[in-house]
C-alpha positions, -999 to 999 in steps of 0.1 A, spaced: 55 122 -323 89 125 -304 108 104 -283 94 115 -253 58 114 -260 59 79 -274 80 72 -242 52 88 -220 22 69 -237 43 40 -234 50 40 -198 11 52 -192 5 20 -208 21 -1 -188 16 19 -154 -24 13 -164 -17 -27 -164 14 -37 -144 34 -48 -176 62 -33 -188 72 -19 -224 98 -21 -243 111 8 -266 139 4 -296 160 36 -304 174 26 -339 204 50 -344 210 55 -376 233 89 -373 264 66 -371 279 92 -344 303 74 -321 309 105 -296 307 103 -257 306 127 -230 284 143 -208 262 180 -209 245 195 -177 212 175 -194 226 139 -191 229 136 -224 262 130 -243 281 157 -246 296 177 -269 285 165 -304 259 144 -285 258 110 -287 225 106 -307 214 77 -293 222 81 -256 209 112 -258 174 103 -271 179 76 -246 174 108 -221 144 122 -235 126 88 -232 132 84 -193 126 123 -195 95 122 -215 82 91 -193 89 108 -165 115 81 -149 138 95 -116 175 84 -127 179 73 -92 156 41 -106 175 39 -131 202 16 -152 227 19 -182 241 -9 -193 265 -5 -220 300 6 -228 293 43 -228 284 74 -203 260 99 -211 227 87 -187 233 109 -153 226 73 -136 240 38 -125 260 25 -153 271 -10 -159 287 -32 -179 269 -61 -200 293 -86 -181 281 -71 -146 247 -72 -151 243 -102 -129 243 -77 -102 204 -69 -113 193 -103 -107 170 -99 -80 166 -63 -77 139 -40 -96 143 -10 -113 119 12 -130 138 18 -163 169 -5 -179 188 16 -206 206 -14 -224 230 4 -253 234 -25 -275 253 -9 -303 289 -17 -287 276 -56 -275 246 -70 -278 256 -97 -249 225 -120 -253 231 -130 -212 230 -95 -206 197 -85 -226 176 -115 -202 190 -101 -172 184 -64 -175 152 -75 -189 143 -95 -158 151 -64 -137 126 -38 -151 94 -34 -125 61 -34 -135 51 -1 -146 87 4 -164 107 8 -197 133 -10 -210 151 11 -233 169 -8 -259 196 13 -282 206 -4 -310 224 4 -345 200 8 -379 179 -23 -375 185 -38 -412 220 -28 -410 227 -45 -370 231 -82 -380 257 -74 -405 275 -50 -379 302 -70 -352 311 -57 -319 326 -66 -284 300 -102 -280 309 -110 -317 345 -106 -310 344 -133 -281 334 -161 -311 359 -154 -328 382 -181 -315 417 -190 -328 424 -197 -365 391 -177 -370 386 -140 -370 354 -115 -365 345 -115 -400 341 -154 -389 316 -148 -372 274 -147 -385 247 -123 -378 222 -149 -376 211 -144 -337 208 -106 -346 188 -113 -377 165 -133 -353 162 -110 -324 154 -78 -353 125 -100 -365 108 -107 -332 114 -68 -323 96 -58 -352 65 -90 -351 62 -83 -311 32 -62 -291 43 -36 -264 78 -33 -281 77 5 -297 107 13 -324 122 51 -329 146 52 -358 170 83 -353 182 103 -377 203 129 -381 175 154 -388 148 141 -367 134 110 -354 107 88 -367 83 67 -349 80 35 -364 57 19 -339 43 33 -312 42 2 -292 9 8 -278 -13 -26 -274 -47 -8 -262 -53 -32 -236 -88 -42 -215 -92 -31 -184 -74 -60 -158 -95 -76 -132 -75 -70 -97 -60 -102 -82 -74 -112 -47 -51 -102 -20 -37 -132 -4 -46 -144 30 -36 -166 61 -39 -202 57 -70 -218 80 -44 -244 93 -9 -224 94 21 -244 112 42 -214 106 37 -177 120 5 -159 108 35 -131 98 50 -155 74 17 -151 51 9 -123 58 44 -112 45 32 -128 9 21 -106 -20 4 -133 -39 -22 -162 -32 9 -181 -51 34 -175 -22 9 -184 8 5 -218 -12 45 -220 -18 52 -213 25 25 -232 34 37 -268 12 74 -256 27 56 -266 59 63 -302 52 98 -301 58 87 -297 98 91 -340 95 118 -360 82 112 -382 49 97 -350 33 109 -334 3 92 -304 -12 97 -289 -50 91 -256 -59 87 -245 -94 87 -209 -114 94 -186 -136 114 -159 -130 97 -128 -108 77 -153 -91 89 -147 -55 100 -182 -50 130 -176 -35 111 -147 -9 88 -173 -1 115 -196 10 131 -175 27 96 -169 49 95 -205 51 132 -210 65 126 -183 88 94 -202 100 111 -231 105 145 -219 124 118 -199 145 107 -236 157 144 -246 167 153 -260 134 185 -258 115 183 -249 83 206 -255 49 211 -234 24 224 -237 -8 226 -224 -43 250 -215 -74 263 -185 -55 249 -167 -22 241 -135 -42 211 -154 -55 200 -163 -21 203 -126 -5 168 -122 -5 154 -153 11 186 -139 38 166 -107 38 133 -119 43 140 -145 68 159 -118 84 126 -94 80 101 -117 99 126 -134 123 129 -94 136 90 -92 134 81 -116 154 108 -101 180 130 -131 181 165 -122 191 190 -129 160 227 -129 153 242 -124 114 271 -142 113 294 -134 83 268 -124 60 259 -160 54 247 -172 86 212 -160 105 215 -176 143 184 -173 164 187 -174 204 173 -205 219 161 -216 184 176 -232 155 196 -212 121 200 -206 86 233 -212 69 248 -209 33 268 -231 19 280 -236 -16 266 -270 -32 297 -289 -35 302 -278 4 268 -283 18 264 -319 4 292 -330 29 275 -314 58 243 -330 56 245 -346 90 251 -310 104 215 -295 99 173 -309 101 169 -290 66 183 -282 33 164 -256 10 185 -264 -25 177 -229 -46 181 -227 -82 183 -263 -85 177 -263 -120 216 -249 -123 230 -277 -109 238 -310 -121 215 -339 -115 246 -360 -102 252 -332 -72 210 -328 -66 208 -364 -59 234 -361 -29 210 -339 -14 185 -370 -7 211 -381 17 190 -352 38 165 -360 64 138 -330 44 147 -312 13 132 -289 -3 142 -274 -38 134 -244 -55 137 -245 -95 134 -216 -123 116 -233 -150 130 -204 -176 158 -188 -165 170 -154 -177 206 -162 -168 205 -196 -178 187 -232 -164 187 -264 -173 161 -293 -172 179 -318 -164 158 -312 -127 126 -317 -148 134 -343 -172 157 -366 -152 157 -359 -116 124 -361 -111 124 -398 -121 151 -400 -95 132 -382 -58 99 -404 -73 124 -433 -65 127 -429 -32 108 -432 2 106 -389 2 69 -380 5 68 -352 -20 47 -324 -24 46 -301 -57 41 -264 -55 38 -238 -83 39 -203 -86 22 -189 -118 18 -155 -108 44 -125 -116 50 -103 -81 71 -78 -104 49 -74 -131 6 -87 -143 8 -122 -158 7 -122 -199 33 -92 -196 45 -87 -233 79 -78 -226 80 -111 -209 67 -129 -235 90 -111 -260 119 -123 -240 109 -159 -240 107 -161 -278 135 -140 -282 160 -158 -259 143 -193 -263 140 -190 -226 105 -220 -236 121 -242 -257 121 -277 -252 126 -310 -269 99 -323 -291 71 -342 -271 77 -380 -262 52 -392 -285 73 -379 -314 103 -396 -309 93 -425 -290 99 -450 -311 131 -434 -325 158 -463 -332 194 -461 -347 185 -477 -378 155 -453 -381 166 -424 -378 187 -403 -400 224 -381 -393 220 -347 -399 239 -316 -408 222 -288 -392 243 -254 -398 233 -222 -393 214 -207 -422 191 -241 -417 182 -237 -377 174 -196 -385 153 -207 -417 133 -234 -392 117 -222 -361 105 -259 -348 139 -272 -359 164 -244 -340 136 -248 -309 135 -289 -310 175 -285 -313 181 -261 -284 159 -276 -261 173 -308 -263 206 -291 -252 189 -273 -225 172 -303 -213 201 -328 -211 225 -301 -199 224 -288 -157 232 -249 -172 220 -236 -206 226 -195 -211 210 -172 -236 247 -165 -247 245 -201 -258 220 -196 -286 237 -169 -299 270 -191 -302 251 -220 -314 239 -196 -344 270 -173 -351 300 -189 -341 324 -200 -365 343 -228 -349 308 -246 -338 289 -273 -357 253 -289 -348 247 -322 -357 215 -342 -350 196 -375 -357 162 -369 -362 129 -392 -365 101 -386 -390 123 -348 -388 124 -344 -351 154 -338 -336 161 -372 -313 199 -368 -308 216 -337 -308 255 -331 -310 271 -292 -300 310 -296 -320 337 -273 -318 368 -272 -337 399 -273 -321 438 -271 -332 451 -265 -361 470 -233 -346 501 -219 -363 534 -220 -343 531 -185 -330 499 -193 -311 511 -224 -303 541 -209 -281 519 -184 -265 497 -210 -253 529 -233 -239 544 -199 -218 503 -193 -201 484 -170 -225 452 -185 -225 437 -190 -261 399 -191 -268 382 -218 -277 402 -245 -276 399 -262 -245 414 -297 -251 448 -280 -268 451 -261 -239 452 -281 -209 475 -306 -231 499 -277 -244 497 -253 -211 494 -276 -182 510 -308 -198 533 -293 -217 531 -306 -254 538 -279 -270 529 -300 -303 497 -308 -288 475 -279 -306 494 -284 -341 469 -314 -348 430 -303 -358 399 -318 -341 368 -320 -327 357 -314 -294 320 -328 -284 309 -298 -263 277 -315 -254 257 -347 -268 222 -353 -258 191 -378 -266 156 -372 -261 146 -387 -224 120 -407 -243 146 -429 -266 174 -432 -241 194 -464 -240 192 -476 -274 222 -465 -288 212 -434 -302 239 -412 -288 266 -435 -299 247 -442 -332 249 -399 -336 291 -400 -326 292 -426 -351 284 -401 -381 301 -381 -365 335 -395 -366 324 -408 -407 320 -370 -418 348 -357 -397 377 -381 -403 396 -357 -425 404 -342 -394 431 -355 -368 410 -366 -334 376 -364 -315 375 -350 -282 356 -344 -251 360 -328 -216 332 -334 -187 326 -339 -152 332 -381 -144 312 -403 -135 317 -444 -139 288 -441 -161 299 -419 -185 336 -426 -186 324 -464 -198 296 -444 -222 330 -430 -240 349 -456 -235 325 -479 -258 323 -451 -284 363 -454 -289 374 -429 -265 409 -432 -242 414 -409 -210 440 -388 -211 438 -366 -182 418 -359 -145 414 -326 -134 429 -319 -102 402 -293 -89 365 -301 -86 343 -278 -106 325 -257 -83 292 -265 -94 289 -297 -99 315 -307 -76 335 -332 -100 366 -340 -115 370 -337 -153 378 -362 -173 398 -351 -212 392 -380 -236 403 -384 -270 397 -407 -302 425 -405 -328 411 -404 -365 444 -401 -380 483 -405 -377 487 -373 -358 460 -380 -334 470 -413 -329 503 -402 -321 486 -375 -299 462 -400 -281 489 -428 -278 516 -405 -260 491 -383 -232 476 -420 -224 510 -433 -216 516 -400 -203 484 -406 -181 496 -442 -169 526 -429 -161 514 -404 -130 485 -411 -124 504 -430 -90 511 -398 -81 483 -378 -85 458 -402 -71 479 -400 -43 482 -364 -36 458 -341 -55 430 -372 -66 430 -386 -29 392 -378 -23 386 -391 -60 354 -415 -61 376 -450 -62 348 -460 -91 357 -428 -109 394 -440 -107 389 -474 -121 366 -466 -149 390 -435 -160 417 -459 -158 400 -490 -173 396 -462 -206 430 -455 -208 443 -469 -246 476 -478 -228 495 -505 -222 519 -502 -195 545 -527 -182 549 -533 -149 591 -528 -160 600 -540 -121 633 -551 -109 643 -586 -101 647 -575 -64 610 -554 -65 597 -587 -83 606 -605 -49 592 -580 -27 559 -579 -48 555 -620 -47 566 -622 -9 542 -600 -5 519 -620 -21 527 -653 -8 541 -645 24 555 -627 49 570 -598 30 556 -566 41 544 -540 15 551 -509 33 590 -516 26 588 -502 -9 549 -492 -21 561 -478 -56 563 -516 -69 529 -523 -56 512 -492 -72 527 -494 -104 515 -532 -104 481 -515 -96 483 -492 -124 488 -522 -151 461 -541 -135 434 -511 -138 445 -502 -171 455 -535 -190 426 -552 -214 441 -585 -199 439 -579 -164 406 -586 -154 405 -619 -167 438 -626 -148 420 -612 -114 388 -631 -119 406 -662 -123 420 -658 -86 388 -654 -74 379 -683 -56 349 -667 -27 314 -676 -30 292 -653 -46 296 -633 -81 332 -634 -90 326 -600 -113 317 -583 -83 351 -597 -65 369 -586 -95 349 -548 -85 361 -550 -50 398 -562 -57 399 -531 -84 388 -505 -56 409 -521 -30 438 -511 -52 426 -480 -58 420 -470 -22 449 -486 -9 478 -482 -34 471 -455 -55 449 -435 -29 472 -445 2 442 -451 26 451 -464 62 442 -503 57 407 -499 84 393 -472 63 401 -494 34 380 -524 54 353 -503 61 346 -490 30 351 -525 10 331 -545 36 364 -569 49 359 -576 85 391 -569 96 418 -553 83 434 -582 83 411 -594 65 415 -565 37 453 -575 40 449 -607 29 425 -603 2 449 -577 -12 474 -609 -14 456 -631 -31 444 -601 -56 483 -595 -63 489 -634 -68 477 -634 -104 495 -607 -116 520 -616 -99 519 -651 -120 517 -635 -153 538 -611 -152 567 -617 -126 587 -645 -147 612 -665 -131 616 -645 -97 578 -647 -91 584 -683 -102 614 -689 -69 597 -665 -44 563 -689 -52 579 -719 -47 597 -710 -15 569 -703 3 548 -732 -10 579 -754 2 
């Protein structure tokens, strides 16, 4: 049998039932020639592979026009990409994907040109000699190989795993070709039963929205989806939407927005990036023009309806600040953002979110596992709404289940019952490398679906570096042999001088994040001489939380690594975990001074010297830290969370001295105890801020002055963020009242007095000492 005819049988297959197939090309020829003939194929000596590539889509029938390349080579008379662009097929449908995998198997890229093939369709995967591809490195393997490590670094253990579910899955057929021929391994063919149809879907006895809006719906799924969206008519509903991909959640939202801006109704939208939301644009668009309503596109990202209400984009740190501005926010892809950014959205009046439970491109469940403990918190009346059944493709299609497995798309932490009663002194530290997570199915899913759970974006490129990379390390506690606590590492540092100067004059080098922003931006160009290790992510199972598992797990870790020089970690800051890494032994050394555009935070770097040369490290970038962070919190840091401030500064391992003049002494206490006006000269003031938010002995010295009714630790709070807002942020003094409660701003001015008193007392000497007793006389 030839390419063609197992392509045709294949595709006959899957026209019959609405799935799709998946055929391998295993080219074992070893030709490496491109170019193009008057047949598509490549040309010349013809690139075996590409060219038998042709023959399938040939044999099967396929127009080009519906069809995709995806690799680093011509030779397909079609739309080429390249495995980094492929996010461009989210959302559309094509009948054929030809993904030429023998330059970069780009696990992101595999989900996502899987996602795009239509039922009915082929996705044509070309790939070196099976046995021979794990061993083989290429453009993806390159990327892992992060300074001091090269390719040869780098495992094949992803590749080993993604051969072995080729070769153990139905619907997938494999070609091997040869110089002389081809041979059909398997055909691919899974016989199937004949497929009851589905029932069309039909208009809700009770619609609140246009009969159009359901009738535009290609499943019973959808009609249920627009119809639950009705909720968000009232305030104090929120709505959650949940599917996998190809379910036509996002179309079905954009039939309910549509409904709902119809009605007069301004309407929110926001998501990772617009391109994700083009098609609930397009179908709100779609019916809004079918039901004759007259309708204005503004920039691409705005749908305004005449004498009714309009749908708007924003990005998610953008939207959350414009809540006021609209009756409705539709949150898509929810499960990509953190859970600290979805719960600004219940600031909203109705809010409804739509979540990919397994995301081809990446999702997290941080939406399932932790935010929705948060919405069943508040007063929201929520209502849940699934969509089960594929649009694209029949339910139960194999290429989708291949893809799942494959990708660990499914995977998920071990069930609560498991780990439940998981404690530190029950549980054992584990070393979980490579060879061991390959060997152990359970294990490597248990592992990576903790990290997916506890972690707001989680790719399929994530699996393959958790497998194969060199400078990565996994270590876990685990209960009974369940994985409980689960720790990502990479190594960092340790780079020769040559690297080391490229680094200081901009070159960016890969893989070591904390070296970089302390050599590049900082500039310590010693700073990436010292080896460590970064925690990329830490997680616990939902079910054990808040029993010191997570810093029972950094514990080990810091016991097996202490031959090397510091530990590490970067991540967006919050009070709560900036005092989380603060107990484990960790000092802040630096805020970002641009929010991440996802999640909409700052960053905070942290370190925890293990040796001389991270101690030296750690002691000079927190001094360094002390030292302007007047500044920045006054220029770049000025919308900074004051909380965020004070807990990044209450972790800073530095001491500073308030090292004031005589004369700024005087200003500071008359200040204090009199008449003396602070606007005169600030920069005493703020650096006497600084010591008292970063010193271990100034909180007892400002709850000693406090001397109001009430709980003198949250006096102590107040006092903290009144220096923050006012001295370090610059705030006019009624903004700092209204946020800190004071009546008055005169009010706010005199508790800011009697804050500075104590300081003043312990650390002013004798001219604190006069300036007192001249106003007390």
């Amino acid at each position: 049998m030839t390419v063609g005819e197992t392509a045709a049988e294949l595709r006959a297959e899957a026209r019959e039932t609405n799935e799709r197939r998946l055929l391998v090309l295993a080219d074992e020829t070893g030709e490496d020639r491109k170019g193009a003939d008057d047949g598509g194929r490549a040309g010349g000596a013809a690139d075996r592979g590409l060219a038998a590539a042709v023959d399938a889509l040939d044999g099967a029938g396929i127009d080009r026009a519906e069809t995709t390349l995806v690799g680093h080579r011509d030779g397909v008379r079609c739309e080429r990409l390249e495995p980094r662009e492929t996010g461009e097929l989210l959302g559309t449908t094509r009948d054929a994907v030809v993904y030429d995998a023998r330059d970069e198997c780009r696990p992101n890229a595999l989900g996502r040109v899987t996602g795009a093939v239509d039922g009915g369709g082929l996705l044509v995967l070309v790939t070196p000699p099976l046995d021979a591809w794990p061993a083989r490195r290429d453009h993806f393997d390159a990327g892992m190989a992060v300074p001091p490590f090269d390719v040869e670094d780098v495992s094949g253990r992803f590749r080993t795993r993604l051969v072995d579910t080729l070769r153990a899955h139905r619907g997938v057929g494999i070609v091997t070709l040869e110089a002389g021929g081809e041979t059909v391994v398997d055909d691919g063919r899974m016989h199937p039963a004949p497929r009851l149809p589905s029932p069309d879907p039909s208009v809700p006895d009770d619609p609140a929205f246009p009969a159009a809006a359901y009738e535009a719906c290609l499943t019973t799924d959808q009609v249920a989806t627009v119809h639950a969206f009705e909720a968000l008519r009232d305030t104090g509903h929120a709505v959650v939407c949940e599917a996998d991909r190809g379910r036509g959640k996002t179309s079905a939202a954009g039939l309910a927005a549509a409904g709902l801006a119809v009605e007069g109704r301004d309407v929110l939208v926001t998501a990772p990036s617009f391109r994700g939301v083009e098609e609930l644009f397009a179908r709100a668009t779609e019916l809004v023009d079918g039901l004759g309503v007259a309708s204005e596109r503004a920039e691409t990202t705005r749908l305004v309806l005449a004498d009714a209400g309009s749908i708007r984009y924003a990005k998610p740190p953008e939207a959350v600040d414009t809540l006021d501005d609209c009756d409705v926010v539709l949150v898509d892809e929810a499960a990509a953002l953190p859970v600290r950014l979805l719960e600004r959205f219940l600031d909203a009046g109705a809010v409804g979110f739509t979540t990919t439970v397994h995301g081809y491109e990446g999702a997290g469940r941080g939406f399932d596992v932790r935010f929705r403990d948060v919405l069943a918190g508040t007063d929201f009346d929520v209502t849940d709404v699934r969509l089960d059944e594929p649009i694209r493709y029949a339910a139960g299609d194999p290429v989708e289940v291949w893809a799942f497995h494959a990708l660990l798309l499914d995977a998920r932490p071990p069930v609560d019952p498991l780990v439940a009663d998981a404690e530190p002194e029950t549980s054992t530290y584990d070393t979980l490398d490579g060879d061991a997570l390959l060997a152990d199915e359970t294990l490597l899913r248990e592992a990576f679906g903790l990290l997916v759970a506890a972690h707001y974006r989680t790719e399929p490129d994530d699996l393959a570096r958790l497998l194969d990379a060199p400078n990565l390390d996994v270590r876990a506690l685990r209960e009974n042999g369940h994985v409980v606590s689960v720790a990502l590492l990479a190594r960092e540092g340790g780079l020769d001088a040559t690297t080391r100067e490229a680094m200081y004059t901009g070159e960016r080098v890969k893989g070591n994040m904390l070296p970089d922003v302390l050599t590049s931006q900082l500039r310590d160009e010693h700073a990436a001489a010292p080896v460590g290790t970064r925690v990329v992510r830490i997680a616990t199972h939902h079910a054990a939380r808040s029993r010191g598992l997570g810093s029972a797990l950094l514990d080990g870790v810091r016991d097996e690594f202490d031959g090397r020089d510091w530990l590490g970690v970067g991540y967006g800051a919050t009070p709560a975990l900036l005092r989380f890494w603060a107990r484990n032994g960790f000092s802040t050394v630096h805020l970002s001074t641009t929010r991440n555009d996802a999640s909409g935070e700052y960053s905070a770097l942290m370190l925890d010297p293990l040796s001389a040369d991270g101690r030296a490290l750690a002691a000079r970038h927190a001094s360094w830290f002390a030292d302007r962070i007047t500044d920045v919190l006054a220029d770049p840091l000025q919308d900074l969370d004051p909380d965020v401030a004070r807990a990044a500064l209450a972790a800073c391992d530095a001491t500073p001295d308030p090292g004031l003049s005589e004369n700024a002494w005087r200003i500071v206490a008359g200040s204090a105890y009199g008449s003396a006006m602070y606007s005169v000269d600030p920069a005493p003031f703020r650096r006497l801020a600084v010591c008292a938010l970063v010193r271990d002995d100034a909180p007892s010295l400002l709850s000693d002055a406090t001397d109001v009714e009430g709980d003198p630790a949250a006096e102590v709070e107040r006092r903290e963020r009144l220096f923050v807002l006012k001295l370090l942020q610059c705030r006019p003094w009624d903004d700092v009242a209204d946020d800190l409660g004071y009546h008055s701003s005169g009010q706010a001015m005199r508790a800011f007095g009697d804050a500075l008193q104590p300081l003043c007392n312990a650390w002013g000497g004798e001219a604190v000492a006069t300036e007192r007793a001249r106003h007390e006389e």
